[in-house]
mmCIF file of the N, C-alpha and C atoms, coordinates in Angstrom:
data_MODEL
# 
_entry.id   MODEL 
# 
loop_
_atom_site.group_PDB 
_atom_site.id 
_atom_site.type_symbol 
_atom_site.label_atom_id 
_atom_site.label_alt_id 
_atom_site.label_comp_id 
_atom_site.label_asym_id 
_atom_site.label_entity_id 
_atom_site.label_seq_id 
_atom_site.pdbx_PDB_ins_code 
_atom_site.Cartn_x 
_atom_site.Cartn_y 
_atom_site.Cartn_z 
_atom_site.occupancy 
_atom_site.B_iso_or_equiv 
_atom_site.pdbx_formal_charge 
_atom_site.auth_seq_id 
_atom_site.auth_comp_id 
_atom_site.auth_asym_id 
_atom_site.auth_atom_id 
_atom_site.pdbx_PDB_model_num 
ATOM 1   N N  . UNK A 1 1  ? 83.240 108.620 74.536  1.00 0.00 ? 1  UNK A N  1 
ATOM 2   C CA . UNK A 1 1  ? 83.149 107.221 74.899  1.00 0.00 ? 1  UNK A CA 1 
ATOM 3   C C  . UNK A 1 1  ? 82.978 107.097 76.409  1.00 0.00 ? 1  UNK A C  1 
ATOM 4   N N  . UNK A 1 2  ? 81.782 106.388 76.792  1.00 0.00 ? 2  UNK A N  1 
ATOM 5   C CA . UNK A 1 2  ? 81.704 106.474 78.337  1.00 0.00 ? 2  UNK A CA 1 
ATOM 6   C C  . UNK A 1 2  ? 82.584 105.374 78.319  1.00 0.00 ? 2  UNK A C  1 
ATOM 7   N N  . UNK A 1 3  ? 83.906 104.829 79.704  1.00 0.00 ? 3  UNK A N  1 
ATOM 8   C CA . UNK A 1 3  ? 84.483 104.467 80.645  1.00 0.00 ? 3  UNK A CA 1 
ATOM 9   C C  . UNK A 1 3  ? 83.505 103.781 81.555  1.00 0.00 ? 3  UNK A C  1 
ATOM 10  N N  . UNK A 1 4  ? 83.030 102.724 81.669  1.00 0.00 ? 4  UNK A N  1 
ATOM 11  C CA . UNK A 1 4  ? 82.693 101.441 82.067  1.00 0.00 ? 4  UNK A CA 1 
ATOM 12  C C  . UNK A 1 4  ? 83.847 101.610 83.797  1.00 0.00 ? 4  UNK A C  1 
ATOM 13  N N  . UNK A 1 5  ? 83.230 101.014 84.931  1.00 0.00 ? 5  UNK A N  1 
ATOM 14  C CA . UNK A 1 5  ? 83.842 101.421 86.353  1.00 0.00 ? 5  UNK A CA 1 
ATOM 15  C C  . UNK A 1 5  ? 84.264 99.624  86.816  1.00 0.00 ? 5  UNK A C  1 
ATOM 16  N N  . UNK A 1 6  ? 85.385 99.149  87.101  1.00 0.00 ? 6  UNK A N  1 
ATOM 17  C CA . UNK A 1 6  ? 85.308 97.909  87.102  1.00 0.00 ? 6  UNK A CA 1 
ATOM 18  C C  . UNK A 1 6  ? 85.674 98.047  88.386  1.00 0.00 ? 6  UNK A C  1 
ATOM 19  N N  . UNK A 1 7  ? 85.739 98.521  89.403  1.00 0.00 ? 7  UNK A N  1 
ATOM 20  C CA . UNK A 1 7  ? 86.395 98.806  91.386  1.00 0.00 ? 7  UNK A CA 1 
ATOM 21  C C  . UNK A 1 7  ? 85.698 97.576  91.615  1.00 0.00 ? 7  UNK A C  1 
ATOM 22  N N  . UNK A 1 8  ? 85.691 96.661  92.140  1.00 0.00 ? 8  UNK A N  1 
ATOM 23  C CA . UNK A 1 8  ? 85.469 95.535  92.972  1.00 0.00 ? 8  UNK A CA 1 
ATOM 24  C C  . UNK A 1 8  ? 83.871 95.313  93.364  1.00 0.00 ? 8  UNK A C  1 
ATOM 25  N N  . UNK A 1 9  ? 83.562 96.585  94.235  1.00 0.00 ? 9  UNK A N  1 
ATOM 26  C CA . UNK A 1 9  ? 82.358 97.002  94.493  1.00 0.00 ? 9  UNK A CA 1 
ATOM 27  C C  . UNK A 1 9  ? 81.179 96.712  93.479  1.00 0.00 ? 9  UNK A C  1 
ATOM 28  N N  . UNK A 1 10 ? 81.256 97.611  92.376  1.00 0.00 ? 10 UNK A N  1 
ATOM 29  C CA . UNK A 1 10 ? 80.523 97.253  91.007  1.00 0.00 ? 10 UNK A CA 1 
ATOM 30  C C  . UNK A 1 10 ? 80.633 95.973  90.476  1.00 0.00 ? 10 UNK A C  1 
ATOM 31  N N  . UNK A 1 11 ? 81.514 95.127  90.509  1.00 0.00 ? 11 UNK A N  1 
ATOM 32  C CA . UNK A 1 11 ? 82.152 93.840  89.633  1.00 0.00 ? 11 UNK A CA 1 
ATOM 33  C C  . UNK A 1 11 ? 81.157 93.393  90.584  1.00 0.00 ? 11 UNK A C  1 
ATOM 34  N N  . UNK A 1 12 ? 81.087 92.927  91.702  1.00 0.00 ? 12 UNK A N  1 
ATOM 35  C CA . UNK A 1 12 ? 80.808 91.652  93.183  1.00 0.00 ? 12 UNK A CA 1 
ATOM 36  C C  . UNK A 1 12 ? 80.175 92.496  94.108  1.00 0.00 ? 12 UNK A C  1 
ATOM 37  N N  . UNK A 1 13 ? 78.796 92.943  94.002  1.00 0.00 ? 13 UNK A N  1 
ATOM 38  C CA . UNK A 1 13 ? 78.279 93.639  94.797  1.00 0.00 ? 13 UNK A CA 1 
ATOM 39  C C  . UNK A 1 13 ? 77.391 92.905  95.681  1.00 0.00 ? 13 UNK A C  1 
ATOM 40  N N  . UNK A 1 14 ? 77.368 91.873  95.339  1.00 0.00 ? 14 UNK A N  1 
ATOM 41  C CA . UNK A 1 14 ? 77.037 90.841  96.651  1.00 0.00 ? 14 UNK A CA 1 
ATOM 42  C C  . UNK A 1 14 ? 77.525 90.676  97.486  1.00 0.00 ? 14 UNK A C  1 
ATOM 43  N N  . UNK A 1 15 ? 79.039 91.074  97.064  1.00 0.00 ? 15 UNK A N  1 
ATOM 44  C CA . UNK A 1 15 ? 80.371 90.565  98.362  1.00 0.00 ? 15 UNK A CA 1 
ATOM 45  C C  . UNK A 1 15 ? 80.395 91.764  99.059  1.00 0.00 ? 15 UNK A C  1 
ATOM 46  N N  . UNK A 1 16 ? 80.026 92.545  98.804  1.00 0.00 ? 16 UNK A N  1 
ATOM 47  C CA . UNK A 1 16 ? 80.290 94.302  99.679  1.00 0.00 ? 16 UNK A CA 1 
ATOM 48  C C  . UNK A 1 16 ? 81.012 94.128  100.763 1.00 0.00 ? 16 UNK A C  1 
ATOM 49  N N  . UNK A 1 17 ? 79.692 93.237  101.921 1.00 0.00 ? 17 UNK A N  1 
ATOM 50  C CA . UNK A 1 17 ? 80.389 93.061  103.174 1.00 0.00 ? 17 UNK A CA 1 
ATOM 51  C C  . UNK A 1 17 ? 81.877 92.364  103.394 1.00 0.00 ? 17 UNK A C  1 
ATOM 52  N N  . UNK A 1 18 ? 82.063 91.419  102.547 1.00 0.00 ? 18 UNK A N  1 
ATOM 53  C CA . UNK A 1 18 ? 82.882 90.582  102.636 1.00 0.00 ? 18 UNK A CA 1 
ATOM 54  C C  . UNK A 1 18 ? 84.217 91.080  101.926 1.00 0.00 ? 18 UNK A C  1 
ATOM 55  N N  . UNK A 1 19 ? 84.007 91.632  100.979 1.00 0.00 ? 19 UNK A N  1 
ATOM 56  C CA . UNK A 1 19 ? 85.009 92.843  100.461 1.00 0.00 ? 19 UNK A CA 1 
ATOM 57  C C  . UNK A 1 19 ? 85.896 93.694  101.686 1.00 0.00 ? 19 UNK A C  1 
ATOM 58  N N  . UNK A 1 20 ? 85.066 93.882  102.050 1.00 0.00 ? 20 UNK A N  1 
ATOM 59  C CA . UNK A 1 20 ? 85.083 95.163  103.206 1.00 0.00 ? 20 UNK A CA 1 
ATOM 60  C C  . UNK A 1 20 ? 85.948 94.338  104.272 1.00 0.00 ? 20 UNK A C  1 
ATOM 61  N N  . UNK A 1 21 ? 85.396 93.682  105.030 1.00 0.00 ? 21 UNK A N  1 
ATOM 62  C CA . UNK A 1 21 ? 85.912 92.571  106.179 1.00 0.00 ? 21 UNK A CA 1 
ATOM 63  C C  . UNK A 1 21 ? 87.162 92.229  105.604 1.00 0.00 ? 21 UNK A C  1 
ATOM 64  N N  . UNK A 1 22 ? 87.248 91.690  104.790 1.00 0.00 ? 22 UNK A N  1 
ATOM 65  C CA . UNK A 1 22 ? 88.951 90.848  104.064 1.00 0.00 ? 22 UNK A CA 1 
ATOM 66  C C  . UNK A 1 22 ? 89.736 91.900  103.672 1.00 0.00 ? 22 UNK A C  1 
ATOM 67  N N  . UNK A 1 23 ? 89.907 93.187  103.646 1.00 0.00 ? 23 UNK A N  1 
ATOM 68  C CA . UNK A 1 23 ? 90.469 94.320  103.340 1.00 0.00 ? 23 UNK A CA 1 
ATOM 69  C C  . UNK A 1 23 ? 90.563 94.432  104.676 1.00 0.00 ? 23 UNK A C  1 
ATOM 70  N N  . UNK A 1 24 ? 90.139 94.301  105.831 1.00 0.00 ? 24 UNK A N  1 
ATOM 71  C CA . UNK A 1 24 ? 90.428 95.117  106.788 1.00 0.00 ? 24 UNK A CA 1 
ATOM 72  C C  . UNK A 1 24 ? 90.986 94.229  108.029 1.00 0.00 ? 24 UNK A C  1 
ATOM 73  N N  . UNK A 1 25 ? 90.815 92.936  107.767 1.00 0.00 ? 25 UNK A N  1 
ATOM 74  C CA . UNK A 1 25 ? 91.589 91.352  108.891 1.00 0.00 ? 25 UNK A CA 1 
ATOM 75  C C  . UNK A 1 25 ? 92.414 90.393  107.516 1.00 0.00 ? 25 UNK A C  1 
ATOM 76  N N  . UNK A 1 26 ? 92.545 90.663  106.063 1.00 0.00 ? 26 UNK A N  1 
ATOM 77  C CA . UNK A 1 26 ? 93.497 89.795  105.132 1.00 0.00 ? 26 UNK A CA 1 
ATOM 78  C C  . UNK A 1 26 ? 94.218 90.127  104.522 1.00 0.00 ? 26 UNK A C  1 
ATOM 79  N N  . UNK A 1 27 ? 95.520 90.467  105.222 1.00 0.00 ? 27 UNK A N  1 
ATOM 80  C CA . UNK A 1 27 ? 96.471 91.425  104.632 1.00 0.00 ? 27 UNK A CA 1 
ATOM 81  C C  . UNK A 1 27 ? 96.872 91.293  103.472 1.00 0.00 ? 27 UNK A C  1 
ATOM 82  N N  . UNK A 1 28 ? 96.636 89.654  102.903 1.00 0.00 ? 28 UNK A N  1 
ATOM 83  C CA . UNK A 1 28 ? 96.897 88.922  101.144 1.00 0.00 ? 28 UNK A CA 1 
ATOM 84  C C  . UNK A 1 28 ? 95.559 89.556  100.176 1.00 0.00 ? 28 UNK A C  1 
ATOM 85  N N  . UNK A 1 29 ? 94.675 89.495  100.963 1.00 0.00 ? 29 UNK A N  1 
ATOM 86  C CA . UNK A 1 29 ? 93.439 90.142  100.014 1.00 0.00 ? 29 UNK A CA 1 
ATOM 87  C C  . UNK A 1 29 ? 94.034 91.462  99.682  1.00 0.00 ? 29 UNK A C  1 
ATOM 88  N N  . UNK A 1 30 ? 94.169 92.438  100.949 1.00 0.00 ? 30 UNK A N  1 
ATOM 89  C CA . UNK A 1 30 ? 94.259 93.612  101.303 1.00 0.00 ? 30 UNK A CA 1 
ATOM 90  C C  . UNK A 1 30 ? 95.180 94.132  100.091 1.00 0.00 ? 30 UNK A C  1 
ATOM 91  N N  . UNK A 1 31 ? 96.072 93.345  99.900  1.00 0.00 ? 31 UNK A N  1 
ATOM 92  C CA . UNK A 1 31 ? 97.470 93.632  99.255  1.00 0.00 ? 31 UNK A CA 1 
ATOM 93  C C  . UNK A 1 31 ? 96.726 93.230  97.526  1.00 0.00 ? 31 UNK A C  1 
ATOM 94  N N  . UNK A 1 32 ? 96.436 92.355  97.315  1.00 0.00 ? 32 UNK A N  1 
ATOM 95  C CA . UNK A 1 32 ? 95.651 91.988  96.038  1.00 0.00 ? 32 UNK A CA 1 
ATOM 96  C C  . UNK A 1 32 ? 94.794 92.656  95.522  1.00 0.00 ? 32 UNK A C  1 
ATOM 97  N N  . UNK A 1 33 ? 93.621 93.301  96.591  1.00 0.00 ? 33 UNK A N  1 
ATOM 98  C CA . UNK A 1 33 ? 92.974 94.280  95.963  1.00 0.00 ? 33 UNK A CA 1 
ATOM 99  C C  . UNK A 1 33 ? 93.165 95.701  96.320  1.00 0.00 ? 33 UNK A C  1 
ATOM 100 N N  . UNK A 1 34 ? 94.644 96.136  96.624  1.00 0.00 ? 34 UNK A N  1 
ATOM 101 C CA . UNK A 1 34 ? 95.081 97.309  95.778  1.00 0.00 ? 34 UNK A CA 1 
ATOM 102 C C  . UNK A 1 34 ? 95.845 97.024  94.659  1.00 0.00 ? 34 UNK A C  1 
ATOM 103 N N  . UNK A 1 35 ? 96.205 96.460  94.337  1.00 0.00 ? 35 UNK A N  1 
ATOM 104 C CA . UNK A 1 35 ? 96.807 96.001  93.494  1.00 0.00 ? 35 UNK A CA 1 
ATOM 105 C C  . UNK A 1 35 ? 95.347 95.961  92.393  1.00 0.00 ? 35 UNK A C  1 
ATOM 106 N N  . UNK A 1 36 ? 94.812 95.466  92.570  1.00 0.00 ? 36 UNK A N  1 
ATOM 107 C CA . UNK A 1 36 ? 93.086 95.230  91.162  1.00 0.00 ? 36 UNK A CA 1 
ATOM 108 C C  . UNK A 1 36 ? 93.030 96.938  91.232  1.00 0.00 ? 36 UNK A C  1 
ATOM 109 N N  . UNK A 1 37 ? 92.580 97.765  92.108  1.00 0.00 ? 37 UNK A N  1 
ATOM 110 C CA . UNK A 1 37 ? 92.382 99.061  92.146  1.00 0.00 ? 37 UNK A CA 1 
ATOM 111 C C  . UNK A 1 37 ? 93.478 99.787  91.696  1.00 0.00 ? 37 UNK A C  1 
ATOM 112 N N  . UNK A 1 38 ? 94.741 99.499  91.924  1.00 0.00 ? 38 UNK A N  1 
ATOM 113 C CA . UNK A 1 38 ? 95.508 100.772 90.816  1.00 0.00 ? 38 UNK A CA 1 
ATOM 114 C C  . UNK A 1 38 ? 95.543 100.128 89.624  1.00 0.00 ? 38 UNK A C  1 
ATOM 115 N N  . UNK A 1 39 ? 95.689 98.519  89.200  1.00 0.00 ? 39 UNK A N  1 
ATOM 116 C CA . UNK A 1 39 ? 95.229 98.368  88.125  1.00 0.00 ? 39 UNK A CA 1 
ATOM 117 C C  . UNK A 1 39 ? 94.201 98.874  87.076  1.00 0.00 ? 39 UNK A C  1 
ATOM 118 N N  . UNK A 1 40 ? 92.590 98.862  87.634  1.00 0.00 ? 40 UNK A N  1 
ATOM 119 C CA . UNK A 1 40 ? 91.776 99.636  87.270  1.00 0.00 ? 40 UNK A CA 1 
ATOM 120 C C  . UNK A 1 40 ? 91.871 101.078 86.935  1.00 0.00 ? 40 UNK A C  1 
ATOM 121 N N  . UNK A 1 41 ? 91.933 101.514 88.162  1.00 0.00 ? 41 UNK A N  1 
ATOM 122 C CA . UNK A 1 41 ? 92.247 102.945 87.340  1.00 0.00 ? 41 UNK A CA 1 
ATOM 123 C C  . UNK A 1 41 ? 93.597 103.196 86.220  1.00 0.00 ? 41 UNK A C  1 
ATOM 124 N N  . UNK A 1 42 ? 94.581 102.693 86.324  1.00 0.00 ? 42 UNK A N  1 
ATOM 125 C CA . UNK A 1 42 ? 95.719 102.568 85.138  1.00 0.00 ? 42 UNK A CA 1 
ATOM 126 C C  . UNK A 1 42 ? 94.582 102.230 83.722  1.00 0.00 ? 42 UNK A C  1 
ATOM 127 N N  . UNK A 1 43 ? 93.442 101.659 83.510  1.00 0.00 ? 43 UNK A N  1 
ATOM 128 C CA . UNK A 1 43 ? 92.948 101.020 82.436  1.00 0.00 ? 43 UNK A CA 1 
ATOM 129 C C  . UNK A 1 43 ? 92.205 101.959 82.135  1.00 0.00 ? 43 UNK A C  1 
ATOM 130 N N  . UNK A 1 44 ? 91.324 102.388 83.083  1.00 0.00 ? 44 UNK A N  1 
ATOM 131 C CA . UNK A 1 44 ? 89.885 103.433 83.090  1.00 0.00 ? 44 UNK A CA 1 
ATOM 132 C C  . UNK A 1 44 ? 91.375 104.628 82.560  1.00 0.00 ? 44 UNK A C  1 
ATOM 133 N N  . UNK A 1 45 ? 92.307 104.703 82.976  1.00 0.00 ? 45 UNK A N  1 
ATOM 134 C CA . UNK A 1 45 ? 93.129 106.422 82.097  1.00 0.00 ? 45 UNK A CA 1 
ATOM 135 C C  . UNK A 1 45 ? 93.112 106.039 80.463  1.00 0.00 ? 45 UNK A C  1 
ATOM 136 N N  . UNK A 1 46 ? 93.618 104.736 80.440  1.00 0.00 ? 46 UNK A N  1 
ATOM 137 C CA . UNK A 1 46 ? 94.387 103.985 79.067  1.00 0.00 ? 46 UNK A CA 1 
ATOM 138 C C  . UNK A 1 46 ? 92.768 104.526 78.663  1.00 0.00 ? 46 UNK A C  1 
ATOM 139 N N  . UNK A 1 47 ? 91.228 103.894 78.664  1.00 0.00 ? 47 UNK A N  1 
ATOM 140 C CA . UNK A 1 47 ? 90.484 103.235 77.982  1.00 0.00 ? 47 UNK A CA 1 
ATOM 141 C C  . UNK A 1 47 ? 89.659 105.395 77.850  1.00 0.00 ? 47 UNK A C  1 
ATOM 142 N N  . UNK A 1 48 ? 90.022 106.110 78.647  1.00 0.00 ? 48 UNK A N  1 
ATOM 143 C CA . UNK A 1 48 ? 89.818 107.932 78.640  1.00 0.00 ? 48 UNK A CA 1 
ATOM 144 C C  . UNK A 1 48 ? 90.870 108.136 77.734  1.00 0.00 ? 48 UNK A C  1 
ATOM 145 N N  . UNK A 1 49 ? 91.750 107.574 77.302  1.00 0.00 ? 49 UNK A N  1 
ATOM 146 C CA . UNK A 1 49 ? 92.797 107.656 76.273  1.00 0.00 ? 49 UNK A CA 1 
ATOM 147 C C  . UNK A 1 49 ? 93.624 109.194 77.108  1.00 0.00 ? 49 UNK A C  1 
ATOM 148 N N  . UNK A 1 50 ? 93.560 109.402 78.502  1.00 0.00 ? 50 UNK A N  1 
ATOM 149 C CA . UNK A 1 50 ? 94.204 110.515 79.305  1.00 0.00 ? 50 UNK A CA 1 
ATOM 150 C C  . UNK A 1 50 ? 95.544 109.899 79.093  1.00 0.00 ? 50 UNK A C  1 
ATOM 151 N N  . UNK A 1 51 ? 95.935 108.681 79.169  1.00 0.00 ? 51 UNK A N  1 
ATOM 152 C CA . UNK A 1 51 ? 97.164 108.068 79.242  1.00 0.00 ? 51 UNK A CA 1 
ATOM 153 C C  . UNK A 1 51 ? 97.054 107.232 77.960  1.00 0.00 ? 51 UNK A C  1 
ATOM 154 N N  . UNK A 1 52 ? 98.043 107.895 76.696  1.00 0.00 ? 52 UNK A N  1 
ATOM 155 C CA . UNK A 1 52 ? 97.931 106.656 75.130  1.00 0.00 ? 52 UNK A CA 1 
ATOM 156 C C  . UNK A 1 52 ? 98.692 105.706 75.409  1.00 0.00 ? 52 UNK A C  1 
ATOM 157 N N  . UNK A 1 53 ? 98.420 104.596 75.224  1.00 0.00 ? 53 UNK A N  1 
ATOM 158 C CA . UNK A 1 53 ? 99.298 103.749 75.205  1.00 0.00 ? 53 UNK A CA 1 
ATOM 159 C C  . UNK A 1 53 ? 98.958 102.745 74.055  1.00 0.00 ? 53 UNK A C  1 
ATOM 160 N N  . UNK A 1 54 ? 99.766 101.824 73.648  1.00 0.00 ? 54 UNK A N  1 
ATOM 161 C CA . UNK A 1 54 ? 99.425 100.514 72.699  1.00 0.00 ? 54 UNK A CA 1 
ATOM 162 C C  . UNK A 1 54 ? 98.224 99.513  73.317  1.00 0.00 ? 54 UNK A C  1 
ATOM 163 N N  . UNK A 1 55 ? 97.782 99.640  72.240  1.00 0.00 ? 55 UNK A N  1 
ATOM 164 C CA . UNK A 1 55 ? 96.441 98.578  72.302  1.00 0.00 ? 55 UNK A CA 1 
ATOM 165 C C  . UNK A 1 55 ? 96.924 97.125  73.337  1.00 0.00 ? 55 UNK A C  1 
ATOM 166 N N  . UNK A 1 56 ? 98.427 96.675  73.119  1.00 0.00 ? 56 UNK A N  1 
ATOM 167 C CA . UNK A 1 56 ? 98.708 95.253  73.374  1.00 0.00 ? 56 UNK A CA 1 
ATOM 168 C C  . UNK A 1 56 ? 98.950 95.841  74.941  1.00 0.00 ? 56 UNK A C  1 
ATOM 169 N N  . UNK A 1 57 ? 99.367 96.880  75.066  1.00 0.00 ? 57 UNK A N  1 
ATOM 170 C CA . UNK A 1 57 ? 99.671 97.634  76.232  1.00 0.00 ? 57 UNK A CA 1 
ATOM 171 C C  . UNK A 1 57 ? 98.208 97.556  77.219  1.00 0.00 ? 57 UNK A C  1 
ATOM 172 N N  . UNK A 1 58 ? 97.504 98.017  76.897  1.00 0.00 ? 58 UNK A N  1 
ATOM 173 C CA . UNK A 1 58 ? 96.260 98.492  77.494  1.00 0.00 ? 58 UNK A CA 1 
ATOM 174 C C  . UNK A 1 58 ? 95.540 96.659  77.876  1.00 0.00 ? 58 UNK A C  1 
ATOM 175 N N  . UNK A 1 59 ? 95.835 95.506  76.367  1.00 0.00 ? 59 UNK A N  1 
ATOM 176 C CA . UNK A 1 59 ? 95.255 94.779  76.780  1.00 0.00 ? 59 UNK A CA 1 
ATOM 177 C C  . UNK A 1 59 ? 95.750 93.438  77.793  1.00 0.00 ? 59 UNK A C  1 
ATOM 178 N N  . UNK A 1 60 ? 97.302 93.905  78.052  1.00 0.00 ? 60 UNK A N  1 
ATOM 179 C CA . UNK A 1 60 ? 97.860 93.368  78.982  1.00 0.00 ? 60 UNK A CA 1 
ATOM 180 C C  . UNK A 1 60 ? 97.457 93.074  80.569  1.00 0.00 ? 60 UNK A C  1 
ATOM 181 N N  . UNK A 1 61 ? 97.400 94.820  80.250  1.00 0.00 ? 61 UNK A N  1 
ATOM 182 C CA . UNK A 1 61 ? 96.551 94.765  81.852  1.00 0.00 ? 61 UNK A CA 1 
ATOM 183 C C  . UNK A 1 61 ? 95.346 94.523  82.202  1.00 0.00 ? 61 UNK A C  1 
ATOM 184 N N  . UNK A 1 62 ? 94.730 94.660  81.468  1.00 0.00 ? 62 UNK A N  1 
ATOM 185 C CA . UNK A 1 62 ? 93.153 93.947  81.517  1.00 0.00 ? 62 UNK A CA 1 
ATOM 186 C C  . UNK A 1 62 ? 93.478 92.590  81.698  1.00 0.00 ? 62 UNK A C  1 
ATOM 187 N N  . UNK A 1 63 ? 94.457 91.524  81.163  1.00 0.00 ? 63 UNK A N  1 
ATOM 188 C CA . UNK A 1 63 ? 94.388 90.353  81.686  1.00 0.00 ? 63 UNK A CA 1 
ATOM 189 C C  . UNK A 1 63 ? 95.066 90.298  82.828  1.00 0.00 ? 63 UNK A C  1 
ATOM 190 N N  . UNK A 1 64 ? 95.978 91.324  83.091  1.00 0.00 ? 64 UNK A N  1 
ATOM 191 C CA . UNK A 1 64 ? 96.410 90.963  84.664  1.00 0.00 ? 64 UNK A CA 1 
ATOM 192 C C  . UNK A 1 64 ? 95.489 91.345  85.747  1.00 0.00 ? 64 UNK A C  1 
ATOM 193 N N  . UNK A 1 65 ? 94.593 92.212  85.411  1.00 0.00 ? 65 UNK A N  1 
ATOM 194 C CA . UNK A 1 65 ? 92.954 92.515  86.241  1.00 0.00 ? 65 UNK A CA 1 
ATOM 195 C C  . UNK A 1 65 ? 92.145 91.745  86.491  1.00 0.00 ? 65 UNK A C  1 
ATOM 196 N N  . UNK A 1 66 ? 91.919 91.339  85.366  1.00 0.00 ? 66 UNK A N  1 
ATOM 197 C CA . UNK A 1 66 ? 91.249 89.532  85.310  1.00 0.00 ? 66 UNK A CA 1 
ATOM 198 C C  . UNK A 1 66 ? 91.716 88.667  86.153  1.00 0.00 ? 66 UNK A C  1 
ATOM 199 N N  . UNK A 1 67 ? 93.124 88.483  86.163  1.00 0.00 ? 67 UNK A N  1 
ATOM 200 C CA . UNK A 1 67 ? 93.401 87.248  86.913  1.00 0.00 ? 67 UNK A CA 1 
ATOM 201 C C  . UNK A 1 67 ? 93.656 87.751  88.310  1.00 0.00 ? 67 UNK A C  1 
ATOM 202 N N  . UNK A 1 68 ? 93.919 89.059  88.787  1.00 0.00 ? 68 UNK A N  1 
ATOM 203 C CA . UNK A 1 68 ? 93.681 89.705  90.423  1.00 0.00 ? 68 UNK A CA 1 
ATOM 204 C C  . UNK A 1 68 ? 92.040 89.205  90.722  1.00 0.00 ? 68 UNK A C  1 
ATOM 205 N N  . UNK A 1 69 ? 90.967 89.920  89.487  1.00 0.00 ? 69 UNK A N  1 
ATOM 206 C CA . UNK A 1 69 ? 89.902 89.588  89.953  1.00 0.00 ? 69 UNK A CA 1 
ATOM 207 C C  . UNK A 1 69 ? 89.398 88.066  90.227  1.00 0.00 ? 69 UNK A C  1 
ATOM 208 N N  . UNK A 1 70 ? 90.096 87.112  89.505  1.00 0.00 ? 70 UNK A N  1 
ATOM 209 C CA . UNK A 1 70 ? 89.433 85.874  89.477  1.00 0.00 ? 70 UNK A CA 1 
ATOM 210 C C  . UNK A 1 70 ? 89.988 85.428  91.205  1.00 0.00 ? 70 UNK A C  1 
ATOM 211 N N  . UNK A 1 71 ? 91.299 85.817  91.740  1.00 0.00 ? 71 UNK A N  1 
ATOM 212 C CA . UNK A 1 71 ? 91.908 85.199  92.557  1.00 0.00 ? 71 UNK A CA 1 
ATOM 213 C C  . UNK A 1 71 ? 90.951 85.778  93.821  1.00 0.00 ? 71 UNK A C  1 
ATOM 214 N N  . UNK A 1 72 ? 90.742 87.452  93.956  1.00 0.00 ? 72 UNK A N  1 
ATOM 215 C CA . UNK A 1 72 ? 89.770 88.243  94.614  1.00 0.00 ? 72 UNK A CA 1 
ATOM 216 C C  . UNK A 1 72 ? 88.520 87.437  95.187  1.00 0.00 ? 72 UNK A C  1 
ATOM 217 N N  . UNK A 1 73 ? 88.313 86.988  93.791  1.00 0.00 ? 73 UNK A N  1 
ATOM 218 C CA . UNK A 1 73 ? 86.826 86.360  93.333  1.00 0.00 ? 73 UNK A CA 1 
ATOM 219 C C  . UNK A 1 73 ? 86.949 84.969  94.492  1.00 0.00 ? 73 UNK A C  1 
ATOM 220 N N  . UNK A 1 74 ? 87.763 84.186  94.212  1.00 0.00 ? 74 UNK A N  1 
ATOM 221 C CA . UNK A 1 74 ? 87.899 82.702  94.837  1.00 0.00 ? 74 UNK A CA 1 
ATOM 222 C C  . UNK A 1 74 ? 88.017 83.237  96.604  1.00 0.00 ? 74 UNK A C  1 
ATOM 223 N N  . UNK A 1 75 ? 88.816 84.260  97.322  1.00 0.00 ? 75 UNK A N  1 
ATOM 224 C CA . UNK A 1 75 ? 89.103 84.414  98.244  1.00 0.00 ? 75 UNK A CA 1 
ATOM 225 C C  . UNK A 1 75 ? 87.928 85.019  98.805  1.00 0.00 ? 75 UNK A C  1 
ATOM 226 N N  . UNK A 1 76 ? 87.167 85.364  97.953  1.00 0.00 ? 76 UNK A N  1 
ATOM 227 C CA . UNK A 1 76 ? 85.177 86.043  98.662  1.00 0.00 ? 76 UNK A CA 1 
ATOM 228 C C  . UNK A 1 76 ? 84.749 84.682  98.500  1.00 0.00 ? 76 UNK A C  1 
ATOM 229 N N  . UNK A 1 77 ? 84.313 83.844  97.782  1.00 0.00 ? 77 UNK A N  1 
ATOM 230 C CA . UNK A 1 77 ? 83.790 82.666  97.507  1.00 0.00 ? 77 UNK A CA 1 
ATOM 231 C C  . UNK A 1 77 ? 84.280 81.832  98.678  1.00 0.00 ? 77 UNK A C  1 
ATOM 232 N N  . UNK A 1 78 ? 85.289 81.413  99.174  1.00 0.00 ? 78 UNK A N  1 
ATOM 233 C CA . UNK A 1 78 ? 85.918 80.398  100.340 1.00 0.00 ? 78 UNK A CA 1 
ATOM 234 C C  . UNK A 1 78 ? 85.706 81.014  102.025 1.00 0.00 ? 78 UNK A C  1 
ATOM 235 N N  . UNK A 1 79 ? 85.031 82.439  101.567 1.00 0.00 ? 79 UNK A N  1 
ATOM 236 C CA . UNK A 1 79 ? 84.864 83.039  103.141 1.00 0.00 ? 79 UNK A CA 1 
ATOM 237 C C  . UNK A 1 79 ? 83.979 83.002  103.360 1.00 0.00 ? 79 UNK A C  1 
ATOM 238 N N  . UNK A 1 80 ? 82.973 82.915  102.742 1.00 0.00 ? 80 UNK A N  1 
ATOM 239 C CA . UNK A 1 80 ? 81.520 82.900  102.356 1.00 0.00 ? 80 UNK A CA 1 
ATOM 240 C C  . UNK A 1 80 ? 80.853 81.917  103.087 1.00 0.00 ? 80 UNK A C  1 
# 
């Protein structure tokens, strides 16, 4: 089963620059999107089945990814 890459970069590759910049002067971004990134990889192990866990398990965090990314998402959108 290929593992699908969800890192920020791939998701919002329009935002690259702006990714980049708010990681490095927004210590709330900064802090949010490590937080999306160890999320991700915690999912990409679950979804390699390297780490088993329960389905409700695995799909927990995908919605807490979601809602890092949506917040991510709004804080590239308002800098813009």
């Amino acid at each position: 089963m290929s593992i699908e890459h969800h890192d920020l970069i791939h998701e919002l590759p329009e935002f690259r620059d702006q990714i980049h910049s708010l990681k490095m002067n927004d210590a709330h971004f900064s802090k949010l999107f490590a937080e999306y990134h160890t999320l991700t990889k915690q999912v990409e192990r679950m979804e390699s089945e390297a780490e088993p866990v329960t389905t409700y398990t695995e799909e927990e965090l995908k919605v807490k990814r979601l809602h890092l990314k949506d917040q991510l998402y709004a804080m590239l959108r308002a800098s813009a």
